[in-house]
ROSE-4610 file (N, C-alpha, C; in Angstrom, 1 decimal, always signed):
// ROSE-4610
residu = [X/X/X/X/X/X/X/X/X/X/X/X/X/X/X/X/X/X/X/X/X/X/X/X/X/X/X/X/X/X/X/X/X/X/X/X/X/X/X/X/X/X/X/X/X/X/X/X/X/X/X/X/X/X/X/X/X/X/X/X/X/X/X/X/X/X/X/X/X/X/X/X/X/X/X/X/X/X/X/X/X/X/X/X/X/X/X/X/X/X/X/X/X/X/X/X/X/X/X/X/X/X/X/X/X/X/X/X/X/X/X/X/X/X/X/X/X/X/X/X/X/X/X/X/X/X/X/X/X/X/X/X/X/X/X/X/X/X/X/X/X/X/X/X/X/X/X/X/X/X/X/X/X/X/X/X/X/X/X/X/X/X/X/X/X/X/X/X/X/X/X/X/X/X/X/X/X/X/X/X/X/X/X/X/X/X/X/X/X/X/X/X/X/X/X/X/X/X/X/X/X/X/X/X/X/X/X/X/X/X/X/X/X/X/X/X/X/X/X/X/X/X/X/X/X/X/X/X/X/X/X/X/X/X/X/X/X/X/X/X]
num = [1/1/1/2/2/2/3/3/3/4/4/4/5/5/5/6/6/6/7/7/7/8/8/8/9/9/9/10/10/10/11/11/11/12/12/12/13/13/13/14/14/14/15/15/15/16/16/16/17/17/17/18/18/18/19/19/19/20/20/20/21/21/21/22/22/22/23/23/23/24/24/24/25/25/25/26/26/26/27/27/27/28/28/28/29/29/29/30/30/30/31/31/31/32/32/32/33/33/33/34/34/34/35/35/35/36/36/36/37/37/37/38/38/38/39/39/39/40/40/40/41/41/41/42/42/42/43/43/43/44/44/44/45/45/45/46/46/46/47/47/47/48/48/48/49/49/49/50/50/50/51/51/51/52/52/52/53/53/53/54/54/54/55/55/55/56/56/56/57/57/57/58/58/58/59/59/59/60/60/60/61/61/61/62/62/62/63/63/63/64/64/64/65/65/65/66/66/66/67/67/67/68/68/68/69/69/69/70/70/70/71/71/71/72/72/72/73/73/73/74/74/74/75/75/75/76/76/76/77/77/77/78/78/78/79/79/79/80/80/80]
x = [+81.4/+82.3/+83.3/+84.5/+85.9/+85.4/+85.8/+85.5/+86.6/+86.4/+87.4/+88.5/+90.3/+90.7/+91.4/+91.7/+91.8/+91.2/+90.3/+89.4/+89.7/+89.9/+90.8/+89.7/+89.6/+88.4/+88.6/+87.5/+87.1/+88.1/+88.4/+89.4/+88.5/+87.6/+87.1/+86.9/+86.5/+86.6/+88.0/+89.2/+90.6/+90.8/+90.1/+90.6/+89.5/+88.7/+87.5/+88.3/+89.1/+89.8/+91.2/+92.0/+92.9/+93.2/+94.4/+94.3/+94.5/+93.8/+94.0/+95.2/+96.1/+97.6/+97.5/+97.3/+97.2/+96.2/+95.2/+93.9/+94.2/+94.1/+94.5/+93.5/+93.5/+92.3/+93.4/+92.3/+93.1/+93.2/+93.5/+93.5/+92.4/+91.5/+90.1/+89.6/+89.7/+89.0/+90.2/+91.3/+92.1/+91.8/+91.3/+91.3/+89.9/+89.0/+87.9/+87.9/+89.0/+89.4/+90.0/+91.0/+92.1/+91.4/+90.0/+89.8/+90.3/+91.8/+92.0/+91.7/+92.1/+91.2/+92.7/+92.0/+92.9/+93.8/+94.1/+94.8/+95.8/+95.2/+96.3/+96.9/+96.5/+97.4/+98.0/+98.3/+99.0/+100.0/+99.9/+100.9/+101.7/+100.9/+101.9/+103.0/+101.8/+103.3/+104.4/+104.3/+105.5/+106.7/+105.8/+107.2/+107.3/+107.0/+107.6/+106.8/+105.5/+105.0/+104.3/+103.8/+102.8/+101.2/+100.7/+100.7/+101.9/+102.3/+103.0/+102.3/+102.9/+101.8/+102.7/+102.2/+102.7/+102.4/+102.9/+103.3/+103.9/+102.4/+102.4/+102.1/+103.6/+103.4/+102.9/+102.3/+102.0/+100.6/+100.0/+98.9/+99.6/+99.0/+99.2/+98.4/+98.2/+97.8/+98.1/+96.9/+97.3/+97.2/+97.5/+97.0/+96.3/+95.3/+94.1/+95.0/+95.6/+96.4/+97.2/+98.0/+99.1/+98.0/+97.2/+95.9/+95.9/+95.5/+94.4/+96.3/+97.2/+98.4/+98.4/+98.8/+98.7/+97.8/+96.4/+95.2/+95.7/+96.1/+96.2/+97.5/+98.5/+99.6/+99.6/+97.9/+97.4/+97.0/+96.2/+95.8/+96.3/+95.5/+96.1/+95.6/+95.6/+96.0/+95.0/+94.0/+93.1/+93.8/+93.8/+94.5/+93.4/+93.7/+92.6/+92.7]
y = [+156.9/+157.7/+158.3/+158.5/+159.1/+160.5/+161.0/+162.9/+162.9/+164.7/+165.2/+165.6/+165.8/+166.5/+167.7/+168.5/+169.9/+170.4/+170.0/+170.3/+169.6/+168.7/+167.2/+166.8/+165.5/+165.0/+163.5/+163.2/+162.1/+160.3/+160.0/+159.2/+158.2/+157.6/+156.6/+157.3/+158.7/+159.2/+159.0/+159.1/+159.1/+157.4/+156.3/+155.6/+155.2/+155.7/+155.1/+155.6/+156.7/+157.1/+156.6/+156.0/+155.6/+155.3/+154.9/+154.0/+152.2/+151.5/+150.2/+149.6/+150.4/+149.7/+149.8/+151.1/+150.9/+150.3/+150.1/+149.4/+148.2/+148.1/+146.5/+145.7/+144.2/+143.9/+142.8/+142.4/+141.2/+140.3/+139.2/+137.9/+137.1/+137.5/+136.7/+137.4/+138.6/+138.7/+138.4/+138.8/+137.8/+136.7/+135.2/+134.7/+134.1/+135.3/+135.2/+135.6/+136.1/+136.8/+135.6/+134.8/+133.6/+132.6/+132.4/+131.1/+130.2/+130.7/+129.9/+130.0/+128.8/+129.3/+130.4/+131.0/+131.7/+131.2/+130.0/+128.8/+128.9/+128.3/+128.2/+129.2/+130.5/+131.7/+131.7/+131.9/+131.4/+130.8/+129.4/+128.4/+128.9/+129.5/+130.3/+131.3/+132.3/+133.1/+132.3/+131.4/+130.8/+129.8/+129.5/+128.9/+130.0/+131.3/+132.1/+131.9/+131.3/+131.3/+132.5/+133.0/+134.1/+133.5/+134.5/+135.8/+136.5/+138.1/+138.7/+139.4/+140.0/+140.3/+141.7/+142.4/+144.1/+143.1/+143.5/+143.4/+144.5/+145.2/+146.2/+146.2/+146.3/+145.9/+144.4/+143.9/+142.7/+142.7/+143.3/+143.3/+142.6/+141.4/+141.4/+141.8/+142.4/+142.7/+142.2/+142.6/+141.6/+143.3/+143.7/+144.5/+144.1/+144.6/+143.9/+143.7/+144.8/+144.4/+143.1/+142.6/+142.1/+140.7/+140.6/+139.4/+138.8/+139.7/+140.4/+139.5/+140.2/+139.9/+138.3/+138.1/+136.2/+135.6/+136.0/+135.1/+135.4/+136.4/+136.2/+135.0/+135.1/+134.1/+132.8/+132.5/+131.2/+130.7/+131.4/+130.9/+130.1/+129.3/+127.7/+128.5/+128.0/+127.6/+126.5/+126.7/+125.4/+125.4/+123.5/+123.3/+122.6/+122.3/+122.0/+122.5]
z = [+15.0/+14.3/+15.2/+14.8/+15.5/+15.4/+16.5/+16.6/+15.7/+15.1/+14.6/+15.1/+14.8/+16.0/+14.8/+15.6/+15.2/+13.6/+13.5/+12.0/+11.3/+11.1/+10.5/+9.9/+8.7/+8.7/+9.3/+10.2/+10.6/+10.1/+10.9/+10.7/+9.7/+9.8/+8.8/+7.5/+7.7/+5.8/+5.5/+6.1/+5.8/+5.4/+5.8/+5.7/+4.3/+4.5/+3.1/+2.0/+1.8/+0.9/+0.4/+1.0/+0.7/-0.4/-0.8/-2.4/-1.9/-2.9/-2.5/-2.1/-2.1/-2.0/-0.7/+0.3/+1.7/+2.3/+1.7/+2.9/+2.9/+4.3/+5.2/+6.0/+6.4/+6.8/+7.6/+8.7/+9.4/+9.4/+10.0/+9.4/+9.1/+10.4/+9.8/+8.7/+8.2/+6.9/+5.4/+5.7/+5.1/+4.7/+5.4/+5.4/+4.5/+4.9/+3.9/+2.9/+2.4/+1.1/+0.0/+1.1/+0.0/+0.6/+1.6/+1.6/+2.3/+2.6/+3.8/+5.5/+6.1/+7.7/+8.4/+9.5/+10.1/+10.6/+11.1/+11.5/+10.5/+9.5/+7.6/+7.7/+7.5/+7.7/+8.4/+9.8/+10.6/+10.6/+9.9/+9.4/+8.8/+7.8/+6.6/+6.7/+7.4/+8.0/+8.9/+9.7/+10.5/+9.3/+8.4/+7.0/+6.4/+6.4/+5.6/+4.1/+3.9/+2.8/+2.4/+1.3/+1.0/+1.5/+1.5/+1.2/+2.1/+1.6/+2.6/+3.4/+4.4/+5.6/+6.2/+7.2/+7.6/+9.1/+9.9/+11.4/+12.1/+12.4/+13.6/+14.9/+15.3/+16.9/+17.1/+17.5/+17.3/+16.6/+15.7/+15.1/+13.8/+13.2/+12.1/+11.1/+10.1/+9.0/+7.2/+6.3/+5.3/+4.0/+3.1/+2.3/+1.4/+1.0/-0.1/-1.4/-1.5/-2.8/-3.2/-1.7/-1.5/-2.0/-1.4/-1.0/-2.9/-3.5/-4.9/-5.5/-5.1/-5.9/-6.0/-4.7/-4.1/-5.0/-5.0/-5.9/-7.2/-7.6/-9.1/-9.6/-8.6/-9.1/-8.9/-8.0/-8.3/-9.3/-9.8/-11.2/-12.1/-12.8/-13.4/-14.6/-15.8/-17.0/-17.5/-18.1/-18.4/-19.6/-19.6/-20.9/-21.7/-23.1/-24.2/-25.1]
């Protein structure tokens, strides 16, 4: 666990609390999220495909939302 700093609370309660719009994960769990390999993502971001992605400093990052967004606009349509 992160010490406190000046009576703050503990950076991982800060982050357990967020709203889902900000919590972010990287690409290997990205990747476990859409199922594609870390590689595929990869790819993806270099053509400019979705998902969209946050790029900090050179950390890339994915938002669960943004992920959760992507899979839903996969979705097919069973016909019958």
């Amino acid at each position: 666990m992160v010490s406190e700093r000046n009576g703050s609370a503990p950076v991982e309660e800060l982050l357990k609390n967020r709203p889902n719009n900000l919590q972010t994960v990287d690409e290997r769990q990205a990747a476990v999220i859409t199922g594609f390999t870390v590689k595929g993502l990869q790819q993806r971001r270099w053509l400019g495909k979705p998902p969209t992605y946050l790029k900090v400093g050179r950390l890339v990052r994915y938002r669960v939302s943004d992920l959760e967004q992507f899979l839903d606009s996969c979705t097919v349509e069973a016909r019958g």
